[in-house]
KOLBA-314973 format. One record per residue (C-alpha): x, y negated, z; residue in one letter. Coordinates in steps of 0.5 Angstrom, whole numbers, padded with zeros to 4 digits, always signed. Example, Ala and Ser with C-alpha at 12.3 -4.5 7.8 and 13.67 -1.06 7.14 Angstrom:
BEGIN
+0025+0009+0016A
+0027+0002+0014S
This chain:
BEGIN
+0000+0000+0000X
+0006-0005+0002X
+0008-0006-0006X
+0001-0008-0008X
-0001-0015-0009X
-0007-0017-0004X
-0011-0022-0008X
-0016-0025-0002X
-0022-0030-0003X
-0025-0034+0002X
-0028-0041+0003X
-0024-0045+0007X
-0016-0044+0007X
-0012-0041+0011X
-0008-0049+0011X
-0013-0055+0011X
-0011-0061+0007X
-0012-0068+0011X
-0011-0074+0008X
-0005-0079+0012X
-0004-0086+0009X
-0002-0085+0002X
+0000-0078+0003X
-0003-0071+0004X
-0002-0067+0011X
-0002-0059+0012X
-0004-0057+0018X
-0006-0049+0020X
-0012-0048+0020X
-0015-0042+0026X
-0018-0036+0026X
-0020-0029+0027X
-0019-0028+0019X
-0012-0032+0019X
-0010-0028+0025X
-0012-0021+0021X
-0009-0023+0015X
-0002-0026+0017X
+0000-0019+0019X
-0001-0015+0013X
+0001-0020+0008X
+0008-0019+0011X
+0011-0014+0006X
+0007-0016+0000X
+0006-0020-0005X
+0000-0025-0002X
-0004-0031-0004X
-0010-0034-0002X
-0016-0037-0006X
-0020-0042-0002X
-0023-0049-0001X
-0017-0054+0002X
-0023-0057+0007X
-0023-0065+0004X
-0024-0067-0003X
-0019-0068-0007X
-0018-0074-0012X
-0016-0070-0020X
-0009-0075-0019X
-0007-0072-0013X
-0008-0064-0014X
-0002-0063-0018X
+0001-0066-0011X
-0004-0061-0006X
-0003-0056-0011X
+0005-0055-0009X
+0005-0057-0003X
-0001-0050-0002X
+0003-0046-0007X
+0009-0046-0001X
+0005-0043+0003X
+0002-0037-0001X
-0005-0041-0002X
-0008-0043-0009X
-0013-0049-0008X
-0020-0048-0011X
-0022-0055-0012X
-0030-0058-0010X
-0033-0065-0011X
-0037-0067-0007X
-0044-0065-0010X
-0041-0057-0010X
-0039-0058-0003X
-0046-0061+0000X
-0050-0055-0005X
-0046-0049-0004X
-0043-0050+0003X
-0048-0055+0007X
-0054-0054+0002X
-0055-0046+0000X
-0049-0042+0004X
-0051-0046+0010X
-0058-0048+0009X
-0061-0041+0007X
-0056-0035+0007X
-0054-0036+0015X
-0061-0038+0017X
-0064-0032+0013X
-0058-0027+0015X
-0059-0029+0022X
-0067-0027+0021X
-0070-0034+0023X
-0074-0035+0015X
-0077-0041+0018X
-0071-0045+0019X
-0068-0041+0011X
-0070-0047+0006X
-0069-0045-0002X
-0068-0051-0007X
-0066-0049-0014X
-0061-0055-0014X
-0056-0052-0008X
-0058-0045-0012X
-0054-0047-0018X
-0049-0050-0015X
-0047-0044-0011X
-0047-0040-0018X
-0042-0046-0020X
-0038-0044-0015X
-0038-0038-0014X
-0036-0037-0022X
-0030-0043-0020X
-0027-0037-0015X
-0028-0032-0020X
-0025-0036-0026X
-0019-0037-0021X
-0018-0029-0019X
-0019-0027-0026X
-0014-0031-0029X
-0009-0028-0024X
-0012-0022-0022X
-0008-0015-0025X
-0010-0008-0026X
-0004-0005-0020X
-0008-0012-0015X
-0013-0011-0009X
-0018-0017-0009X
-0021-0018-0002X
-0027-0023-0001X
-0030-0025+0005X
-0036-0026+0007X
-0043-0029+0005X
-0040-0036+0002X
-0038-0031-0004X
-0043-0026-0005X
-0044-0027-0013X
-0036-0027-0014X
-0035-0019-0014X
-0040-0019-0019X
-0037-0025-0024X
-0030-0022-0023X
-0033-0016-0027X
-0036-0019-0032X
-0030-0023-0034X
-0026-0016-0034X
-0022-0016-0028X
-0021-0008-0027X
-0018-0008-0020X
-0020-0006-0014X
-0024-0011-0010X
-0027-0011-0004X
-0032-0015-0001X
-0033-0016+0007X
-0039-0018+0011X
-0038-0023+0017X
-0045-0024+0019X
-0051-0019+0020X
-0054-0016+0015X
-0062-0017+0016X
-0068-0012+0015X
-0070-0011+0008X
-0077-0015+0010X
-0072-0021+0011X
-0069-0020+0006X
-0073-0020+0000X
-0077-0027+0003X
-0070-0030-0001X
-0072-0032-0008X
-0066-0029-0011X
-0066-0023-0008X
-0063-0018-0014X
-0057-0023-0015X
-0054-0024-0009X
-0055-0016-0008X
-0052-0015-0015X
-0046-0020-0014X
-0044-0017-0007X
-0045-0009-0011X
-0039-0012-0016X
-0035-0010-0011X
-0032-0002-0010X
-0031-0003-0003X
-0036-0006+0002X
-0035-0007+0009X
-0039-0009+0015X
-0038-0010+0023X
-0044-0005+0025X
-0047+0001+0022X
-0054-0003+0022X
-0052-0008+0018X
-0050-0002+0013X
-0057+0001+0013X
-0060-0006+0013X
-0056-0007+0007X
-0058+0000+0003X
-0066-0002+0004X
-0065-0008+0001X
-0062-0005-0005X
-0067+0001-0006X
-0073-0003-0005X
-0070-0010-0008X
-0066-0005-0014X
-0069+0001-0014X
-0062+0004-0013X
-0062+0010-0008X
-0055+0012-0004X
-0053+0015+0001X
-0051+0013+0008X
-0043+0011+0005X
-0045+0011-0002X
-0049+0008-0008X
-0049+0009-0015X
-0050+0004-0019X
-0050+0005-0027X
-0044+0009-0028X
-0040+0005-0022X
-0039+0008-0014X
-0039+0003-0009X
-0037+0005-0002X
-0040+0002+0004X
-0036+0002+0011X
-0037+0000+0019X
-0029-0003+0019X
-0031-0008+0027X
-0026-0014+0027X
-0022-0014+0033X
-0018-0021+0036X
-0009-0020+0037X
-0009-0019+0045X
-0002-0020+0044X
-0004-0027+0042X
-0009-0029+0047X
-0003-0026+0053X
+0002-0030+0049X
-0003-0036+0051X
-0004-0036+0057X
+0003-0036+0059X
+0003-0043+0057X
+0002-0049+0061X
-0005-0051+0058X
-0008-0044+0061X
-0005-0045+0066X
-0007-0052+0068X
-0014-0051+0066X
-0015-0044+0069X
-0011-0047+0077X
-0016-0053+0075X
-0023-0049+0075X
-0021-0044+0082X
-0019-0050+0085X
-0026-0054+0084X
-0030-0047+0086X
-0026-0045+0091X
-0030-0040+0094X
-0036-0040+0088X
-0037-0035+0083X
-0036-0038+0075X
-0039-0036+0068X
-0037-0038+0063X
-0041-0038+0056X
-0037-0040+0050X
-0041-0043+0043X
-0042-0047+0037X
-0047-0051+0038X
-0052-0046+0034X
-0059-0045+0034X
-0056-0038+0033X
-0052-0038+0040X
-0059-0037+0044X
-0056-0043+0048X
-0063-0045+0049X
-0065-0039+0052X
-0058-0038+0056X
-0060-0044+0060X
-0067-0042+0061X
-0064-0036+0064X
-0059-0038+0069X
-0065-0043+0071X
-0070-0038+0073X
-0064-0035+0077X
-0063-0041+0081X
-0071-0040+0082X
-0071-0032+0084X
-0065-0032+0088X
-0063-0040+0092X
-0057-0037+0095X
-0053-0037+0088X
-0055-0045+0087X
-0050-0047+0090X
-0045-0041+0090X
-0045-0040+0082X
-0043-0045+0077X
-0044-0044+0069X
-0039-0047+0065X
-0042-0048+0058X
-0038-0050+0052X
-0041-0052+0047X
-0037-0054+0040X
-0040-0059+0036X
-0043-0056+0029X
-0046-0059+0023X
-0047-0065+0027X
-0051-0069+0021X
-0056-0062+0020X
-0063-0064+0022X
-0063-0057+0026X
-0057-0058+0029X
-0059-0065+0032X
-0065-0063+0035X
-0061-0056+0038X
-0057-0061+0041X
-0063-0065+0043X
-0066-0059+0047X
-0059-0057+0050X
-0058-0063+0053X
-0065-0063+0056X
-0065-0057+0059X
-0057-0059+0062X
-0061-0065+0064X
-0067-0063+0067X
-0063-0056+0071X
-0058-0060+0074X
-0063-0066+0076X
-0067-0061+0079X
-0061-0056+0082X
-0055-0061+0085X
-0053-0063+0090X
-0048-0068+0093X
-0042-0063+0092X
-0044-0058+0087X
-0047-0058+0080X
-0050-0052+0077X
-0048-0053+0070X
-0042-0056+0067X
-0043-0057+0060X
-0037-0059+0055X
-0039-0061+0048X
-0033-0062+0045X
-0027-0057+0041X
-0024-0054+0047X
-0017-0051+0044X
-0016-0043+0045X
-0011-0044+0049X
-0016-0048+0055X
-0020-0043+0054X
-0016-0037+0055X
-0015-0040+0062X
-0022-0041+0063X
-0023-0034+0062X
-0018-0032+0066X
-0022-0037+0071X
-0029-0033+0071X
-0032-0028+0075X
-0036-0027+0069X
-0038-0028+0062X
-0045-0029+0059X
-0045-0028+0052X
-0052-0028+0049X
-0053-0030+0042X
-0060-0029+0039X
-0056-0026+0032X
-0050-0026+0031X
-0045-0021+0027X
-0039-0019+0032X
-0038-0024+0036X
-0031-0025+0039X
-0031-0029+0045X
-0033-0023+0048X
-0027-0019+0046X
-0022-0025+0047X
-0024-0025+0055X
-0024-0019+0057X
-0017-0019+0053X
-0015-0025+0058X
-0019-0022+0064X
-0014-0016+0063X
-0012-0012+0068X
-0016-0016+0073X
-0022-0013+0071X
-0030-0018+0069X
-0036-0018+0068X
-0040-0018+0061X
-0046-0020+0061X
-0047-0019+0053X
-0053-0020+0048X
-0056-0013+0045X
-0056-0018+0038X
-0049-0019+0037X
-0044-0013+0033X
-0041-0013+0039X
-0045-0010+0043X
-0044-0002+0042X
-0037-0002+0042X
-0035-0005+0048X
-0037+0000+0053X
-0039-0003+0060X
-0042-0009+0058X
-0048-0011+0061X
-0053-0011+0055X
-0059-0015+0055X
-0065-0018+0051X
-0063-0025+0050X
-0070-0028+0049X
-0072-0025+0056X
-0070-0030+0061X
-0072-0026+0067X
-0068-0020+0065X
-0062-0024+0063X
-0063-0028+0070X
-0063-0021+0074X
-0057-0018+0070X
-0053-0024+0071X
-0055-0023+0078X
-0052-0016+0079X
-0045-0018+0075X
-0045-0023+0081X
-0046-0019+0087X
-0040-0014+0084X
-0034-0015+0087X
-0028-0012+0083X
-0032-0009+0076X
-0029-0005+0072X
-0028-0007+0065X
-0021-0002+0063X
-0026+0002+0057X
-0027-0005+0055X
-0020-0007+0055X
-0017+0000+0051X
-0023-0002+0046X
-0019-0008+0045X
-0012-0006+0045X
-0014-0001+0040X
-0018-0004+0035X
-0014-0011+0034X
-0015-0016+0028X
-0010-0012+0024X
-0011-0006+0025X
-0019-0008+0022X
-0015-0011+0016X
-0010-0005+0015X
-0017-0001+0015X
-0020-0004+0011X
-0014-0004+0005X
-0014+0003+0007X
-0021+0004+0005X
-0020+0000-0002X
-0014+0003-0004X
-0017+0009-0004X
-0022+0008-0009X
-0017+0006-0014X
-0019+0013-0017X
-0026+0011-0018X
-0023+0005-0022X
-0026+0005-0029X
-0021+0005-0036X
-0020-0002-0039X
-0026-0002-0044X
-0029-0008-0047X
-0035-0013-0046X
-0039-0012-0053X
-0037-0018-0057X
-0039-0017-0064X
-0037-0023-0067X
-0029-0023-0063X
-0024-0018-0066X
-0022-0013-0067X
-0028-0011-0066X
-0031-0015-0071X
-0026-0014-0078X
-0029-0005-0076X
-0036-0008-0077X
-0035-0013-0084X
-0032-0007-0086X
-0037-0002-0085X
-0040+0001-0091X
-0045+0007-0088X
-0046+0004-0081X
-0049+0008-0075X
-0054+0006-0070X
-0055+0010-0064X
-0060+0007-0059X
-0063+0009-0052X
-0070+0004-0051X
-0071+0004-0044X
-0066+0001-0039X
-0063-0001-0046X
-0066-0004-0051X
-0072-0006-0046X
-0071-0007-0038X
-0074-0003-0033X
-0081-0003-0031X
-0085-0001-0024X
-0091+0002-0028X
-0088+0005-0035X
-0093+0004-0039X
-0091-0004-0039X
-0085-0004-0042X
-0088-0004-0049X
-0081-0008-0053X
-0082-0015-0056X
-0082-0019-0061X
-0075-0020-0061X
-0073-0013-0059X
-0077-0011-0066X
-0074-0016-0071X
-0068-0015-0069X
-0069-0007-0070X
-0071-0009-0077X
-0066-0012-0078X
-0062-0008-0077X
-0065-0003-0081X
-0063-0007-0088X
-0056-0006-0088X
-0056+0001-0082X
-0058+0007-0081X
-0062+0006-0073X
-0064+0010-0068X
-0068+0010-0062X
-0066+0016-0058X
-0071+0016-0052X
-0075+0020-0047X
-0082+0017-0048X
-0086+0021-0052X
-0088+0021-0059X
-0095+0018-0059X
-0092+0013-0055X
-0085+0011-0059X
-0090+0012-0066X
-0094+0006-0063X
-0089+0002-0060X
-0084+0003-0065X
-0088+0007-0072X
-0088+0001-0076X
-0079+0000-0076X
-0076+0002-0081X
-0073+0007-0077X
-0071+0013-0074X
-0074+0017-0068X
-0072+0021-0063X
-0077+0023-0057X
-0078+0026-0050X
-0070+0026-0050X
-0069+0030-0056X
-0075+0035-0057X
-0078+0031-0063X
-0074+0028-0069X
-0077+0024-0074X
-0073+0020-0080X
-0077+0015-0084X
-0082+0015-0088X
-0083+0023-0085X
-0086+0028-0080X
-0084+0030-0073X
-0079+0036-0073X
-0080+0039-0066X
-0073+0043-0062X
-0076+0048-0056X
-0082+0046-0051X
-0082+0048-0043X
-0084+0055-0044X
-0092+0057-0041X
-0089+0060-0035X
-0085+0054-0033X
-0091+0050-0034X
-0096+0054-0030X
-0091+0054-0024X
-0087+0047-0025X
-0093+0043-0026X
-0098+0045-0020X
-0091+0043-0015X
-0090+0037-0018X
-0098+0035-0018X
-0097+0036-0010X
-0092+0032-0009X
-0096+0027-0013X
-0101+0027-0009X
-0097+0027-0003X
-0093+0020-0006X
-0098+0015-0006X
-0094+0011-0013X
-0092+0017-0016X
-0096+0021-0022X
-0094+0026-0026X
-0092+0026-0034X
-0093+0032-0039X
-0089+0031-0044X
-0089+0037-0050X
-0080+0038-0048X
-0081+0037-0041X
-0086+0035-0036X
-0083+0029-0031X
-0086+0026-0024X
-0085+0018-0024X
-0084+0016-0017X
-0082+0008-0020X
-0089+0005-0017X
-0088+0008-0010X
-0086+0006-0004X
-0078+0005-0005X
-0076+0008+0001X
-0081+0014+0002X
-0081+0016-0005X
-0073+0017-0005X
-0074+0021+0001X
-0080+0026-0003X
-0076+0026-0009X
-0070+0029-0004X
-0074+0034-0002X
-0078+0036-0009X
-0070+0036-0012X
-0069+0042-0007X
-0075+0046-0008X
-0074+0045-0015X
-0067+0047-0016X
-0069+0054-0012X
-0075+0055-0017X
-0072+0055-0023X
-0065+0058-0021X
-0062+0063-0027X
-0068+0060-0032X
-0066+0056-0039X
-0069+0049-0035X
-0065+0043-0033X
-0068+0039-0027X
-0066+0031-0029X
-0065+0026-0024X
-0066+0019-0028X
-0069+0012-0026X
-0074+0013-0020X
-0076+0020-0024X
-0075+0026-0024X
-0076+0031-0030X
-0075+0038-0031X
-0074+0041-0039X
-0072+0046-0043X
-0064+0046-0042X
-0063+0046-0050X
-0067+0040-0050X
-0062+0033-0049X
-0061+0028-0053X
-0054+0030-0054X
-0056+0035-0058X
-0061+0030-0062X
-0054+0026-0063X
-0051+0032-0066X
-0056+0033-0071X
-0056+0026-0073X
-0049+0026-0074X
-0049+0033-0078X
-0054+0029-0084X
-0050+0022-0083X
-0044+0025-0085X
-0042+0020-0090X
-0043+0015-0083X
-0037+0011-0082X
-0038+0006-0076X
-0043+0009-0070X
-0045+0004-0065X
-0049+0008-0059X
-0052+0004-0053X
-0055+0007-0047X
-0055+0006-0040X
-0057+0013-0035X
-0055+0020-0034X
-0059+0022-0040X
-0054+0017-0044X
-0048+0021-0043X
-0050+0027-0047X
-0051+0023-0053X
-0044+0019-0051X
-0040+0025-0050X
-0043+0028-0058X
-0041+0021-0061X
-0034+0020-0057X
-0033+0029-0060X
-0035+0029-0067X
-0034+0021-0069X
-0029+0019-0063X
-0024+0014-0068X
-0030+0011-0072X
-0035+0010-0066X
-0037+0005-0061X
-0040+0007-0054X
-0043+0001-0050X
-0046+0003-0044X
-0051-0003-0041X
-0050-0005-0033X
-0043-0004-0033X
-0038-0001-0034X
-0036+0007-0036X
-0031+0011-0036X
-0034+0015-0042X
-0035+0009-0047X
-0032+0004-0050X
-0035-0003-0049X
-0041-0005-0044X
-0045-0011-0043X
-0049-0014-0037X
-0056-0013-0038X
-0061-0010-0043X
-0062-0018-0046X
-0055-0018-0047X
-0054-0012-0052X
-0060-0015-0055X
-0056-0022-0056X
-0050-0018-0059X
-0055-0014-0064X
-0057-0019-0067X
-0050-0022-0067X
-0049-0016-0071X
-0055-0016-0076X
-0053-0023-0078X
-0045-0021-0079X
-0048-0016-0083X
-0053-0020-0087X
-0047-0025-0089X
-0043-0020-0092X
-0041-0022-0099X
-0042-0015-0102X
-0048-0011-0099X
-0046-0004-0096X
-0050+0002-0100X
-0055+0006-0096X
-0052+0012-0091X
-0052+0018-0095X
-0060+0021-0093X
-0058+0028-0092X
-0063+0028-0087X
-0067+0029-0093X
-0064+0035-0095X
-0065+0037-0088X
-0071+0036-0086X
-0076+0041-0085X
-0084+0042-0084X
-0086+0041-0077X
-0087+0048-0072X
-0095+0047-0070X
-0099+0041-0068X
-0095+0035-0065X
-0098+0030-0060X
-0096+0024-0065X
-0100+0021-0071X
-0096+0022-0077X
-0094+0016-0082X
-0092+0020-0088X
């Protein structure tokens, strides 16, 4: 791992640029992720993209470039506008509050939407000029979701990891975010994906089945042709860090000040930003009902609340501080007397190392956040407690919370237990928190990074072969198109030519999709190669000038002629598949049931994401053991699950079209599913040096090209046809041995013939 450059991307810099005078100043900026990265970069190449922190005028960034590039950082720069719609307007405004499950404070507008897309795509076009194949790409947190994503669709083909430091919500949080399926697929460009806690993780699985429809299993989701491994890496503190400052005089000072002002007392420290996520509001209701409960902590326990000043200019975070400074007021108006005050309340940045001697100073630490992705106040003081042992008063919402072994956990938003909770700490004379201290020991900050670039490098070998975006009008692509004389066009429909549908029968093609078909038709021989039955491609599709390939290779028809039919699911097959697939169509409420001439298929797209991934699990199971050593495949494809004839796929339709169009001297073929791969495997077998293999969602390593979406490809088909259509001589038509070939129909199809 130490030769392999680490490309990392996150919003601010570990370096923050200050302007002094007529001169820019660098200044160390602090950290968990600073701490945790410092450690591996040493011993291999390393550089940083990120957010200077000030906006930097165009004359002076080649001077602030330099001045960064001394220090492993590459700036991305920002105008003001991108600072207030990326950062304050979308990252802060409606992923934090969302991601932390307060929807009501979550506010969506479309401009800050469009600048978190620019600046999400500045990151990438960054990376992706430096970014190589050997390279590790980590991004960080949910200020870049898109990046992951952008860095594929410009090619980039390392291994890139993506790390979540904020919670996950549910999925019915979740999808109230307007843009819901483009921060999942972002975050899914990722190869690796790592969160603080497993619940995050199966939050963030739910969202993708019933946001995406894309099933997975609890360290995994397959998307198109793409792994993406999921991981529960907790992020740690450096506990050599925090005994190095409470060796220094700061510490010192402010831990001796503390014990000397309360003397004989008990101290508990709570350390916050001013967030509405901290719980501030609800620690100080806590700590006032026990004052209430119990009188003789009311001169006998002081609180000492640092509150960090945050987004100071948000409408939110004034009304927050509003309703603390309220709450510190009224408590301590009530509860003071001339020699104590209950609540000494700091509002202001306090140095790490003053607080390192606050926590050595506090019998006990409360650490209550309504929501919070791991938390590591709670870390950094039992780490400088060390061996004198504390007490940890610590919410159930914070990541925290079932890795340190002798907190007290408790429900933020019920003051009473809370107050009971913290009145217990208080009695304990000499807690024990030595299970706590080894959690800290061992899982330091670079530990968790060693893990996570661990966990990266190992799906390298799930890294894709270089293939190309699909661009018909670039070389060399291009000069193979032109001179083309017998083109081949080999089509999936659904997924490729037309997007997915919840209920089938809706995902008729469009004007486009047809004009561009015919199009193509004047200069190629097309064909559309799909599962849809016959009745359906005939009424959809029948008019084009075409040829079609039905229920996945039963059924052929070439232009102007009848259906030829391969092989149908035998009688015996029927009478014992269809009753068990009905049942379970009856147990699935969504789900239906498809008889086809080849095969017979339940749909379960229209079902309940959730439930209906857990049926067809089971209807998988009962049908691998039912058909065991008969002639019949079981095909898992998008949300449906088909049982046919094993002779009958469509790559065995592929090679029979490829045997009549032997004179075809260019073959583009498209799809985008399981099914696909057959036809891909028959064209890269019988035409691999004249073929073209493009794969629709991503990349894949049995194809030649790929493009993002279904709308994409159809983009580049009609590039195609123009290409074509501009050729000073026209190519003749592809030899039609398909005519010599043909043959009479076996029996009756479903379709309505155009002879």
């Amino acid at each position: 791992m130490k030769g392999r450059r680490l490309i990392v991307a996150a919003t601010r810099l570990p370096v923050t640029m200050a302007r002094k005078a007529e001169s820019w100043e660098a200044r160390a900026s602090a950290g968990g992720l600073v701490t945790a990265l410092s450690a591996v970069a040493e011993g291999r190449q390393f550089e940083w993209h990120g957010w200077p922190g000030a906006h930097v005028p165009e004359s002076d960034r080649p001077t602030v470039t330099r001045m960064l590039a001394r220090r492993g950082a590459r700036p991305i720069f920002l105008s003001k506008a991108d600072i207030e719609g990326f950062y304050a307007g979308f990252s802060n405004r409606v992923l934090w509050p969302l991601c932390h499950g307060l929807t009501d404070l979550s506010h969506f507008t479309q401009s800050a939407w469009q600048a978190y897309e620019r600046v999400n795509a500045m990151f990438a076009d960054a990376i992706a000029a430096r970014a190589k194949p050997d390279d590790l790409v980590w991004v960080h947190d949910y200020q870049l979701a898109l990046v992951p994503e952008m860095l594929r669709q410009r090619g980039v083909n390392c291994a890139i990891g993506y790390f979540l430091h904020i919670p996950f919500p549910s999925s019915e949080i979740y999808r109230t975010l307007p843009v819901r399926e483009d921060v999942l697929r972002g975050i899914l460009g990722a190869n690796f994906v790592g969160f603080h806690g497993y619940e995050y993780v199966s939050h963030f699985r739910k969202a993708c089945l019933r946001v995406l429809g894309i099933e997975s299993d609890p360290e995994l989701i397959k998307t198109g042709a793409r792994r993406v491994y999921l991981g529960v890496l907790p992020i740690g503190i450096d506990p050599v860090e925090i005994a190095d400052m409470a060796r220094q005089k700061a510490a010192k000072h402010e831990y001796s000040s503390l014990r000397t002002a309360y003397a004989g007392k008990k101290i508990i420290i709570g350390v916050d930003r001013l967030d509405y996520t901290k719980g501030i509001p609800e620690k100080l209701l806590a700590f006032e009902e026990l004052l209430r409960s119990t009188p003789k902590w009311r001169e006998r326990a002081v609180l000492v609340q640092v509150a960090a000043p945050s987004r100071q200019s948000v409408d939110e975070y004034q009304a927050l501080k509003r309703r603390v400074d309220e709450l510190v007021g009224r408590i301590n108006g009530q509860y003071s007397t001339p020699g104590h005050t209950p609540i000494v309340y700091i509002h202001q940045n306090v140095s790490r190392t003053r607080l390192v001697g606050m926590y050595q100073a506090a019998d006990v630490a409360l650490v209550t956040p309504i929501r919070d992705g791991m938390n590591l106040v709670a870390l950094e003081y039992i780490a400088a407690r060390g061996e004198l042992g504390g007490s940890l008063v610590l919410s159930e919402f914070a990541g925290a919370a079932y890795l340190m072994p002798g907190a007290r956990l408790v429900n933020p938003y019920n003051i009473h237990e809370v107050a009971a909770a913290l009145g217990d700490e208080l009695e304990r004379e000499h807690p024990d928190s030595s299970h706590m201290l080894d959690f800290v020991n061992e899982n330091t900050s670079s530990a968790w990074a060693e893990r996570f670039l661990a966990r990266l490098e190992a799906t390298t070998a799930e890294v894709l072969p270089a293939s190309r975006p699909l661009r018909v009008t670039q070389d060399p692509l291009k000069t193979r198109l032109r001179t083309a004389r017998h083109p081949l066009v080999l089509l999936d429909y659904d997924g490729t030519l037309r997007s997915y549908e919840r209920k089938p029968q809706d995902a008729s093609p469009s004007r486009k999709a047809r004009r561009i078909l015919s199009d193509l038709a004047k200069h190629a021989a097309v064909y559309v190669i799909s599962g849809r039955s016959a009745d359906t491609l005939e009424q959809w599709l029948g008019d084009l000038p075409i040829g079609l390939v039905c229920e996945h290779g039963f059924a052929l028809r070439e232009v102007g002629r009848a259906w030829e039919e391969r092989g149908t699911v035998a009688g015996h097959a029927l009478r014992r598949v269809l009753p068990l697939l009905e049942e379970f169509a009856r147990r699935t409420p969504g789900a239906m049931v498809e008889r086809k001439r080849s095969a017979i298929a339940w749909h379960y797209r229209s079902a309940e994401p959730e439930f209906g991934a857990f049926q067809a699990r089971e209807l998988l199971s009962e049908l691998e053991e039912m058909l065991r050593r008969r002639p019949f495949t079981v095909l898992r494809g998008n949300r449906v699950i088909e049982v046919r004839h094993a002779q009958t796929s469509k790559g065995h339709a592929a090679e029979e079209i490829l045997r009549r169009r032997r004179d075809a001297d260019f073959v583009l073929c498209a799809g985008d599913d399981r099914t696909d791969e057959d036809m891909m495997e028959a064209v890269a077998r019988l035409r691999g040096e004249h073929g073209v293999r493009c794969w629709v969602g991503g990349r894949h390593p049995m194809t030649t090209h790929w493009t993002e979406s279904s709308a994409t490809l159809l983009d580049e088909l009609g590039k195609l046809a123009e290409l074509w259509a501009r050729r000073t001589e026209p190519p003749g038509p592809p030899a039609n041995n398909a005519a010599r070939a043909h043959t009479r129909v076996r029996g009756k199809t479903s379709a309505t013939r155009r002879d």
